[in-house]
N, C-alpha and C positions, 0 to 999 in steps of 0.2 A: 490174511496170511495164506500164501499157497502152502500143498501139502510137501511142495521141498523146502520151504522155511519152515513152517510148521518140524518137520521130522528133522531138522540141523541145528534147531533153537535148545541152547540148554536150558533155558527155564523148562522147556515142554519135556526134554529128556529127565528131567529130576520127580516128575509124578512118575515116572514107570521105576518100579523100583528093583525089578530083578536086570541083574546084566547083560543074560543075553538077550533079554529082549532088547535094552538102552541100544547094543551092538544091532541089532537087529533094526533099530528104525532106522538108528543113524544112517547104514549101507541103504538101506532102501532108498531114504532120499535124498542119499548122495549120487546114486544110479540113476535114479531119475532128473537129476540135474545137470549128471554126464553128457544126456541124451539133448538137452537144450544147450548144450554150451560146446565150445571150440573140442572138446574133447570126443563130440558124437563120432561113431564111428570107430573109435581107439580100443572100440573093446574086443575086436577082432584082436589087434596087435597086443593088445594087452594079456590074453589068455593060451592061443595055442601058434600063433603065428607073428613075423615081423617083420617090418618093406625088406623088399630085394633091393639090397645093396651092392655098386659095383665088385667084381670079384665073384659073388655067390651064382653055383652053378643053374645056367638057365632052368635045367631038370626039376631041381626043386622047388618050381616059383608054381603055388595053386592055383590051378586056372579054374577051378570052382567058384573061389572068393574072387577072383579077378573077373569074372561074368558077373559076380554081385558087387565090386566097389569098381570097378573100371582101375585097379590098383593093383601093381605086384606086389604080393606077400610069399613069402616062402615059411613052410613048417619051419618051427625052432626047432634044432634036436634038445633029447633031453638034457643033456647037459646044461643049455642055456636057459631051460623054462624051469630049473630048481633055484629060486630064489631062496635063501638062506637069511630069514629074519632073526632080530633079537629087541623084543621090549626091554628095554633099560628104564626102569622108575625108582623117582627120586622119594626115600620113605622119612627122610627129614622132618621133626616139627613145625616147618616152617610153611612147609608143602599142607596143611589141613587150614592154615588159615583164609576167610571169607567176611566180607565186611557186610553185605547185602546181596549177595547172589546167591541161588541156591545151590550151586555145587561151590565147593570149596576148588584149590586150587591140584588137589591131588583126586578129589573126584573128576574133576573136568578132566585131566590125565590119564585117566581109568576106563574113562568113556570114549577117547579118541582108542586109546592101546584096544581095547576090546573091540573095535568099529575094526582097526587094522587087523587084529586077529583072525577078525571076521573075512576079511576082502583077503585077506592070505592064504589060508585054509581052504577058502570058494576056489581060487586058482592051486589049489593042490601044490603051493609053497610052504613047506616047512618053519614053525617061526617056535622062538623058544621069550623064557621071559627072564631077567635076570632085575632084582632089587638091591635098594643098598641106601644109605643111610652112611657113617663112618667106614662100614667094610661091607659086601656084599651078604646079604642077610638069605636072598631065598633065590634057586638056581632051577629051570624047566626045560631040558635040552629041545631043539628045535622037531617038531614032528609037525606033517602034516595029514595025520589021518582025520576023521573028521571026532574022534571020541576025543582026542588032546583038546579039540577045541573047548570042552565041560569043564577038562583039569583046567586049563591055563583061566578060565572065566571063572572056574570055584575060587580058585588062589587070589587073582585079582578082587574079586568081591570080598575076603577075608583081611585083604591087606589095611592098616594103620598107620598113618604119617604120625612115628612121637620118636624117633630118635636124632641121638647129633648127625651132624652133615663133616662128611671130607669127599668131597666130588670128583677131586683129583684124585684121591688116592685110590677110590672105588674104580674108576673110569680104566684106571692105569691097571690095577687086578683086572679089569674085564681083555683087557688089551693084549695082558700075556694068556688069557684062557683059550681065543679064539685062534683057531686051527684054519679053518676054511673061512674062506671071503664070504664076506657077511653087508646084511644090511643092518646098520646096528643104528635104532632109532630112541633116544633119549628124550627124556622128560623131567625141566628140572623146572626148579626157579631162582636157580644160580645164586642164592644167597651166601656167597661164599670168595672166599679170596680168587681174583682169577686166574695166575697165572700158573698153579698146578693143575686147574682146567685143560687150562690151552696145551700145557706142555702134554696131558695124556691124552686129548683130543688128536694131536699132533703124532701121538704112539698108536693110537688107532688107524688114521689114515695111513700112516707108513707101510705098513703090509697091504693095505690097497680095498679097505674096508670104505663099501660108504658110509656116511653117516647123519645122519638129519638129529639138529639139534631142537625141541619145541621147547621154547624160553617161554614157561609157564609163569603167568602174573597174575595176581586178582586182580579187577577190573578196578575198586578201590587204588591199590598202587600204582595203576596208570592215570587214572582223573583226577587221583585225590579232594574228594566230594566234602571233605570236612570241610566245619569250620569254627569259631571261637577255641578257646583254649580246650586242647587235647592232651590224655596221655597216651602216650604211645609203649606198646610194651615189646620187646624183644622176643622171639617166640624160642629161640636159638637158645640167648644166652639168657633169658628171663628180665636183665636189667629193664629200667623204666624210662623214658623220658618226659615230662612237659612241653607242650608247643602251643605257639600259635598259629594256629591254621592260615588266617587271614594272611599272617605277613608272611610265613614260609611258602604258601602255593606255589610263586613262581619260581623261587627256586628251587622247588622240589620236582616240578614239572622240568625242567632243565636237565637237571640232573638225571630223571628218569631216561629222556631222550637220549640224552650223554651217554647214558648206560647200554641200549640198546644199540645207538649207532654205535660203539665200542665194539661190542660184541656181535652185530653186523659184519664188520669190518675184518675183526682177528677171524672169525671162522669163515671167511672169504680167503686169507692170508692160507689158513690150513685148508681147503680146499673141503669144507662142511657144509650142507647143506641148514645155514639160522632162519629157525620159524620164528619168529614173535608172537604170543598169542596173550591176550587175555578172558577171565571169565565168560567174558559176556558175547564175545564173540563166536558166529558157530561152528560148527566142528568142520565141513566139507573144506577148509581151507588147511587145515592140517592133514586131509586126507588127499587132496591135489598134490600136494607135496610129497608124498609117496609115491603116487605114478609118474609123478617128473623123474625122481629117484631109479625110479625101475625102470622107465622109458631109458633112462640116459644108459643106462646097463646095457642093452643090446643093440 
């Protein structure tokens, strides 16, 4: 295993047990991966500067970095280099459950939001954190100095997935809070009816908010790895069910996909950026999807 798999694997992320540091390999070798992949080079554009685009006056274009990339880039004013974040996490009982992985579905969640904390804060963007469960439980306005970074990673490390879920209606309270264009980056695992989702997801983009959706799954709920007779327990509403593994597989794997391309598709419709993620898989693909996010911004 190289040390960029090694530092993106959540199995290896779950022995370190304090936060900033899980935040702290993560960005390591996800940077380090940046540099091997189509992205080498991006992190000029990505921090203080962005190509010269037709219209932008010649004057502005750095001929510094342009003797180093054979590339126009022009300084961003600051108006455009304040990127304006917001973790959005989902604190539902539903979000702690894990069948054999060792982060749960709400740790795995915790360790991306903390990695993006991280790569926000490094670029001197302001990012804020907002929780919720039925109604919005815990609210951190956006800063980026580098001491917010302790607060927003104390609170994350404290936080507990045990209460009910309304996704829609939390979503819709965050929708009327924000004032300024925002990056507003969610974490759920959508266990929940959809279409007061879409409709607040829908209230969000309206004023011109991006928004990356990470459809957080146990790795379990994507393979479904059982098998002979199972119960299954509702983590929501408590009820119980009996199954049979053997015979349900394939239409439970069906329906999973169904699920997903569903949800593909409607946040296509609203113009959202849908991650799919499960446990097992590592985190630098939920962080790529942030700097597409921000890249499309300027």
């Amino acid at each position: 295993m190289s040390n960029v798999e090694k530092y993106l694997k959540p199995e290896v992320i779950h022995q370190i047990k304090r936060l900033d540091l899980r935040a702290k390999f993560v960005v390591k070798g996800f940077m380090q991966g940046l540099h091997r992949s189509p992205f080498h080079g991006f992190s000029v554009e990505f921090s203080e500067h962005r190509r010269y685009a037709p219209g932008d006056d010649p004057k502005d274009i750095d001929w510094l970095v342009y003797a180093k990339t054979d590339k126009y880039y022009v300084k961003k004013f600051e108006a455009e280099t304040n990127l304006v974040g917001y973790l959005v996490i989902d604190l539902s009982r539903s979000m702690g459950y894990t069948y054999r992985q060792e982060l749960s579905k709400f740790d795995y969640s915790v360790c991306i939001a903390a990695a993006l904390c991280y790569l926000m804060i490094g670029q001197q963007d302001p990012v804020g954190l907002l929780t919720f469960d039925d109604k919005i439980r815990a609210s951190l306005p956006p800063k980026s100095k580098r001491s917010h970074l302790g607060t927003l990673l104390a609170l994350l490390a404290r936080l507990q997935p045990e209460g009910a879920t309304d996704i829609g209606k939390a979503l819709s309270q965050i929708a009327a809070m924000l004032r300024q264009r925002s990056l507003v980056m969610i974490f759920s695992d959508l266990q929940t009816d959809a279409q007061p989702v879409l409709q607040a997801l829908h209230r969000l983009r309206h004023p011109g908010h991006d928004v990356i959706l990470f459809h957080v799954l146990d790795e379990a709920e994507v393979t479904f790895p059982f098998d002979g007779l199972r119960r299954f327990e509702d983590l929501e509403s408590g009820e119980t069910i009996d199954v049979d593994a053997d015979a349900f597989r394939a239409e439970y794997l069906e329906r999973i996909t169904s699920l997903r391309d569903f949800w593909k598709e409607e946040c296509a419709n609203a113009g959202v950026d849908y991650v799919p993620l499960d446990t097992s898989m590592p985190f630098d693909r939920a962080l790529i999807e942030y700097l597409h996010s921000r890249k499309a911004r300027f």
